[in-house]
C-alpha positions in Angstrom: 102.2 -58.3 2.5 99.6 -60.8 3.5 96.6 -58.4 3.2 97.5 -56.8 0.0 97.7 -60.4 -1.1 94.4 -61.3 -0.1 93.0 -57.9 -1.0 94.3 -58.5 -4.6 92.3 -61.8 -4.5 89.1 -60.2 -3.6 89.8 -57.7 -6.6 90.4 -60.6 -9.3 86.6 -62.3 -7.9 85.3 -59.6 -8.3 87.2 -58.0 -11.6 85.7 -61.7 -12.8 82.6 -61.6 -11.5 81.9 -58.6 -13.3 83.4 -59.5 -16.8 81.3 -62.5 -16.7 78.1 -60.8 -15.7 78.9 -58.1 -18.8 79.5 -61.3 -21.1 76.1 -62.5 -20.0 74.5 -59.4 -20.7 75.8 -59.3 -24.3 75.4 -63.3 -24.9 72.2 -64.5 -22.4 71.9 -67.9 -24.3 75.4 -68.6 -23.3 75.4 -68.2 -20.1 72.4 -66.5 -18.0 72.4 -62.7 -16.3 72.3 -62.5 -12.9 69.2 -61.0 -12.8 67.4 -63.9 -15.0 69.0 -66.7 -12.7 68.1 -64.8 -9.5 64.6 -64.7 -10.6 64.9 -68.7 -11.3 66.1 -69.5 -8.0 63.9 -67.2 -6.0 60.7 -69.3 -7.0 61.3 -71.4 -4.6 60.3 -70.6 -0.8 63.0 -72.9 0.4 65.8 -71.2 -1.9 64.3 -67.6 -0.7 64.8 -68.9 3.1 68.3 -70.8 2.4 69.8 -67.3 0.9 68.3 -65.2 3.8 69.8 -68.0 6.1 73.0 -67.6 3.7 73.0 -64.0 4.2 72.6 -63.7 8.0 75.6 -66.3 8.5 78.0 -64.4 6.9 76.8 -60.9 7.9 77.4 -62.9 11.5 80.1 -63.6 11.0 82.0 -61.4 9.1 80.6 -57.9 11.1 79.8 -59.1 14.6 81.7 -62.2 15.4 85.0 -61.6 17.4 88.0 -62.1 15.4 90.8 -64.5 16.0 93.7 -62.9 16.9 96.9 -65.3 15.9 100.5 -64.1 17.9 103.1 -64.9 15.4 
């Protein structure tokens, strides 16, 4: 029950993150593509380190960190 739950979750953020990217394609001076901002933020050699930093946390975490295993 839980992980169908949080599985469903997962599928509405990304269900929304793609509407909103497709919305931004059609309208760009509403609300910039992904592709537009990405370019924005990678100019700086700080934000290019932070999101390589960003990345390697999470990949960390999420594919080689031991997982907590809860007894309920």
């Amino acid at each position: 029950m839980m992980w169908s739950l949080v599985a469903f979750g997962y599928l509405v953020i990304v269900l929304t993150a793609i509407a909103v990217e497709i919305y931004a394609q059609r309208k760009p001076d509403v609300i910039a593509p992904l592709g537009d901002m990405l370019d924005h933020v990678m100019k700086s050699r700080t934000t290019r380190v932070a999101v390589i930093a960003a990345w390697w946390w999470f990949g960390w975490h999420f594919a080689f960190a031991e997982t907590v295993q809860l007894e309920l």
